[in-house]
C-alpha positions as CSV (number, residue, x, y, z in Angstrom):
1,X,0.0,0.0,0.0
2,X,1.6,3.5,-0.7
3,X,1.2,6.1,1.6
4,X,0.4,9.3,0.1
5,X,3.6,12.2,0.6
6,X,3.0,14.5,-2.1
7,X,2.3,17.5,-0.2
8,X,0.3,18.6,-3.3
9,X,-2.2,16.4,-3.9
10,X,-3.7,16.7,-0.5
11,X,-6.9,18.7,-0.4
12,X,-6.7,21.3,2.6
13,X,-10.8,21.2,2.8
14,X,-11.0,17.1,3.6
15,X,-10.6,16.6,7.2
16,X,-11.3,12.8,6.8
17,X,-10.6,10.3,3.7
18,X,-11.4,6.5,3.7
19,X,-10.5,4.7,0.9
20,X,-11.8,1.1,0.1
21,X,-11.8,0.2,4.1
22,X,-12.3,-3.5,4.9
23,X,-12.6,-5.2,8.2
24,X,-12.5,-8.9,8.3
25,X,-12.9,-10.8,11.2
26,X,-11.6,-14.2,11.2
27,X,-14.3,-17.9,12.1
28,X,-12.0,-20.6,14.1
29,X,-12.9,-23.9,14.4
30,X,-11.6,-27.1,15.8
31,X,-9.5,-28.2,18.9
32,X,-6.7,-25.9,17.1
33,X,-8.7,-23.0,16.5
34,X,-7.6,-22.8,13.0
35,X,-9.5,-19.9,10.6
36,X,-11.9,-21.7,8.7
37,X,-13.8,-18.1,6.9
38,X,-13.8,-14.6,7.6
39,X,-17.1,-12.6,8.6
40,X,-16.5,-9.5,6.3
41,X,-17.9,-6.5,8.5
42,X,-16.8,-4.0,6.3
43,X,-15.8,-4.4,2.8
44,X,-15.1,-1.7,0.5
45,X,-16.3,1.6,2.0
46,X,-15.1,4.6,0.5
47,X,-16.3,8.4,1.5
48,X,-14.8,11.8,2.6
49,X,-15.4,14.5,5.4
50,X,-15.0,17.6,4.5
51,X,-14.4,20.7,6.8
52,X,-17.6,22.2,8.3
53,X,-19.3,19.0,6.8
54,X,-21.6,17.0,8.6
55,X,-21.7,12.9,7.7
56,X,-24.3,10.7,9.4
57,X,-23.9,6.4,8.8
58,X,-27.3,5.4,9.1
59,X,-27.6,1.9,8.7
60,X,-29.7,-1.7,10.5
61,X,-28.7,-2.7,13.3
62,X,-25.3,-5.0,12.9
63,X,-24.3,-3.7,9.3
64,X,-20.9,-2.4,10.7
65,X,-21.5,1.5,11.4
66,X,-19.5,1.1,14.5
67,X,-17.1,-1.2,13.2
68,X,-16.3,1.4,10.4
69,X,-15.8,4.0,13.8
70,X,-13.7,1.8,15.8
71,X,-11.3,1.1,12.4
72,X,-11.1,5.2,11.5
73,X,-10.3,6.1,15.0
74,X,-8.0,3.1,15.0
75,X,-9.3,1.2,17.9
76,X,-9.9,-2.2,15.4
77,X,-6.9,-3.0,13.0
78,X,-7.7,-3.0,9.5
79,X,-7.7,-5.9,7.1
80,X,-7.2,-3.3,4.2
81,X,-7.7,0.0,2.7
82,X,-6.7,3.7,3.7
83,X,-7.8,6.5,6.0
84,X,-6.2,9.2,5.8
85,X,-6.7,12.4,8.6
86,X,-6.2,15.4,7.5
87,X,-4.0,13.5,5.1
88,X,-2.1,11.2,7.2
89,X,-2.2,7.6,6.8
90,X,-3.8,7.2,10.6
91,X,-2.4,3.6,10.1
92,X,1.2,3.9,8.3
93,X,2.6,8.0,8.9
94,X,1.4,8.3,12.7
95,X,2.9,6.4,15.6
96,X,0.9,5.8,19.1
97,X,2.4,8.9,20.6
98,X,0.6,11.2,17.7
99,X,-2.4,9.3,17.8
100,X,-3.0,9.8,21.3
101,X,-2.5,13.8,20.3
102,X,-5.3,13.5,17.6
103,X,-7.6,11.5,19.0
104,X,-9.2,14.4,20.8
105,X,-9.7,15.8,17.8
106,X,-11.5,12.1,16.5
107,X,-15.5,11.0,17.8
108,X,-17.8,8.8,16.8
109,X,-21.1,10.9,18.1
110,X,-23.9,7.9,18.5
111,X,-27.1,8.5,18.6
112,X,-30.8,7.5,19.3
113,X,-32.9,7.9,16.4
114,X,-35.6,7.9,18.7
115,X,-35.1,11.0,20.8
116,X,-33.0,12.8,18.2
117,X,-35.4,12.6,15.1
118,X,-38.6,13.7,15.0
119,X,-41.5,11.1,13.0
120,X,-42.9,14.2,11.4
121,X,-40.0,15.4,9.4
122,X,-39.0,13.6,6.5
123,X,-35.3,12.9,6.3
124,X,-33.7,14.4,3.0
């Protein structure tokens, strides 16, 4: 995977990029515990966040909204793909030491459609 150093190519304005994330998670079985398949949580998702932009996931319940959270903020490793903060590879260009610097900066805001939309508003 190449890790993107070109100073010029990175867009100011995107605050968060995730490129073709995938989180695979592995099935053992037997007395050995060998892998015998992979539950794919999270295969192939690809937006970005740009700054004073809003993104909601919205999504049923076990489709992997928080699985996608947990991977950007670092807290699950990866099976593939990039996400880039403020165009660093979160993954490959920032140590532990940075991380915990940023992560202040890095939330996952959940909520309860329940109390925080209202049935008579449509959502656009």
């Amino acid at each position: 995977m190449e890790v993107n150093t070109n100073v010029e190519t990175i867009d100011p304005d995107v605050v968060l990029e995730v490129n073709n994330l995938k989180q695979y998670f592995p099935i053992k079985a037997g007395l050995m515990q060998r892998v015998v398949g992979y539950v794919k949580a999270v295969d192939g998702v690809s937006f970005k966040i740009r700054r004073g932009k809003t993104m909601g996931l919205v999504g049923e319940s076990g489709c992997g909204k928080t699985t996608i959270g947990k991977t950007i903020l670092r807290l699950n490793e990866k099976t593939a793909g990039e996400v880039l903060f403020f165009g660093f590879d979160i993954f490959h260009t920032i140590d532990r030491k940075q991380l915990r610097k940023m992560r202040p900066k890095m939330q996952i805001i959940f909520q309860d459609p329940y109390s925080s939309l209202s049935p008579r508003l449509p959502v656009a």
